[in-house]
C-alpha positions as CSV (number, residue, x, y, z in Angstrom):
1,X,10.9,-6.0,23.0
2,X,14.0,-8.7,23.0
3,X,16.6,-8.3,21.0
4,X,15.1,-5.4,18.6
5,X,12.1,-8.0,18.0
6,X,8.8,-6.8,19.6
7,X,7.5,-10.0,21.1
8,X,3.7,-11.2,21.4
9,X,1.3,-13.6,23.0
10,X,-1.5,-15.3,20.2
11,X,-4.0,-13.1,22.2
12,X,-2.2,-10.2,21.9
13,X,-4.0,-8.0,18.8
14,X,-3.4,-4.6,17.4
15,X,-5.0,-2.1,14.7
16,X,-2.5,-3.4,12.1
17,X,-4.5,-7.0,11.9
18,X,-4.8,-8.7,8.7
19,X,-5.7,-12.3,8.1
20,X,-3.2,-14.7,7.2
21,X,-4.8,-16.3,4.1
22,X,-3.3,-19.7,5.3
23,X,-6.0,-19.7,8.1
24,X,-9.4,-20.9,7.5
25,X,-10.7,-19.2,10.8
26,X,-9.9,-15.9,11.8
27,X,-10.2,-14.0,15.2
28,X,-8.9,-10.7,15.4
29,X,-5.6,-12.0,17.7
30,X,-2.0,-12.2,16.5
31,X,-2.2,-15.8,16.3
32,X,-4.3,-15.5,13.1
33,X,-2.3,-12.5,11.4
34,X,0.0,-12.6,8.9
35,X,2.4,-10.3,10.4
36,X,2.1,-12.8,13.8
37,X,5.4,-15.5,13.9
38,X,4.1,-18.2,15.7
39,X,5.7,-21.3,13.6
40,X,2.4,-22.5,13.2
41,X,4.0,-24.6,10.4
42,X,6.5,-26.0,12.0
43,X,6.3,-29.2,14.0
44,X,6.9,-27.3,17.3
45,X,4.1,-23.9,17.0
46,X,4.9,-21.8,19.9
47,X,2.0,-19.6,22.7
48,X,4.2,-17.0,22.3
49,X,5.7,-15.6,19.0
50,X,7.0,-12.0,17.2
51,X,5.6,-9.4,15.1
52,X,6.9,-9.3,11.9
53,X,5.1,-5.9,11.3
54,X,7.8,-3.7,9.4
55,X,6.2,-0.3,10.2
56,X,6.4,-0.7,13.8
57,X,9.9,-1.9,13.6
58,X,11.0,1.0,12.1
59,X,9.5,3.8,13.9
60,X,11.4,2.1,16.7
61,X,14.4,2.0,15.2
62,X,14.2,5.8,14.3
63,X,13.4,6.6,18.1
């Protein structure tokens, strides 16, 4: 966690996966989830990204 944002690697994978429907390929990995911020579709994607997996944010909050 980095500033209240739970930071990943494209590797990293968890049981919350779901394929981002802009992908044609899919691997169970962060870099292929929907809830994975990579800025894949920007002109500078990034190895290492944040979870943008609103569950997990809030039971984090809460603790």
């Amino acid at each position: 966690m980095a500033d209240g944002r739970l930071e990943i690697a494209r590797n990293d994978f968890c049981d919350a996966f779901e394929q981002d429907a802009d992908r044609l390929f899919s691997a169970r990995e962060c870099w292929y989830c929907k809830y994975g911020d990579f800025g894949i579709f920007t002109e500078h994607p990034t190895q290492n990204g944040v979870c943008r997996y609103k569950p997990i944010k809030q039971e984090e909050e809460n603790e």
